[in-house]
C-alpha positions in Angstrom: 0.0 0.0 0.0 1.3 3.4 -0.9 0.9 6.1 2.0 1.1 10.1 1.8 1.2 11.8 5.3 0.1 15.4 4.3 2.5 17.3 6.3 5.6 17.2 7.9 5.7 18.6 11.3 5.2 16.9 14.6 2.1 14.5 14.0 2.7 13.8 10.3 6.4 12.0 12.2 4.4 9.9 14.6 2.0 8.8 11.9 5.2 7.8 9.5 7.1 5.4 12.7 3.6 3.8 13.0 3.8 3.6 9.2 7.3 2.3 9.4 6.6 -0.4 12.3 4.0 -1.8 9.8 6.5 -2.3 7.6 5.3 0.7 5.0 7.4 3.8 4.1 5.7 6.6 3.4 5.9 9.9 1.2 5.7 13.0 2.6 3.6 16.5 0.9 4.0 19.9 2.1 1.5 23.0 1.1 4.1 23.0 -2.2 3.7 19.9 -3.6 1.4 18.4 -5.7 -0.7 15.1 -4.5 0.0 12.2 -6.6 -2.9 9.3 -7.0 -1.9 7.3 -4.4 -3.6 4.1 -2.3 -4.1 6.5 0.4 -3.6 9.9 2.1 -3.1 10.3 5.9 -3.8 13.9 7.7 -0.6 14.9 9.4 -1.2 18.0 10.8 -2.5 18.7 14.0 -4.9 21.8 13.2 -8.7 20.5 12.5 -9.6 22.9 10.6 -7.2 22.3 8.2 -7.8 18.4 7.9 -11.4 19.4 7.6 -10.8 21.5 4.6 -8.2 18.8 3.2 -11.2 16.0 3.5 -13.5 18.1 1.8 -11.0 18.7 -0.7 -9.8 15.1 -1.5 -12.9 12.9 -0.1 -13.0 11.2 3.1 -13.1 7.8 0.7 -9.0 9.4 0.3 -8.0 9.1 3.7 -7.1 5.8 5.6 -6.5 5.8 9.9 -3.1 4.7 10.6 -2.0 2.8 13.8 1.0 1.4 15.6 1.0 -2.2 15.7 1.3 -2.3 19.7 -1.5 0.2 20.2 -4.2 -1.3 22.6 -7.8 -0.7 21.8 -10.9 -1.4 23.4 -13.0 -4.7 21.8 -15.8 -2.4 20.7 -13.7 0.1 19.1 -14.5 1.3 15.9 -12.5 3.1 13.4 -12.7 4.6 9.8 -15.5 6.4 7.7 
């Protein structure tokens, strides 16, 4: 699976070592570059407003959660659109 982390600050690192501890390297964008058709985009920056903007911009359908394999979660969790 091919992953962009929009971003590059603080959060857009964490998501990339959980990225990395699955065994997936990802790409990174910045506000300069251009997004690519890719498998799927990851929001990594930390200002809501922003990733709000970016979903309505790209589609929700775009964007894909991103855990770290040791990450412990209740049973009746739920995650993703």
């Amino acid at each position: 699976m091919k992953i962009v982390i929009l971003g590059n600050g603080g959060h857009a690192q964490v998501l990339a070592e959980c990225c990395r501890a699955q065994g997936i390297e990802p790409e990174f964008l910045t506000n300069n570059d251009d997004v690519p058709d890719v498998t799927a985009l990851v929001l990594g920056m930390a200002d809501n407003a922003v990733r709000k903007r970016l979903i309505e911009l790209f589609g929700a359908e775009k964007f894909t959660p991103v855990f770290h394999p040791s990450a412990i979660t209740a049973r009746d969790m739920a995650c993703g659109n």
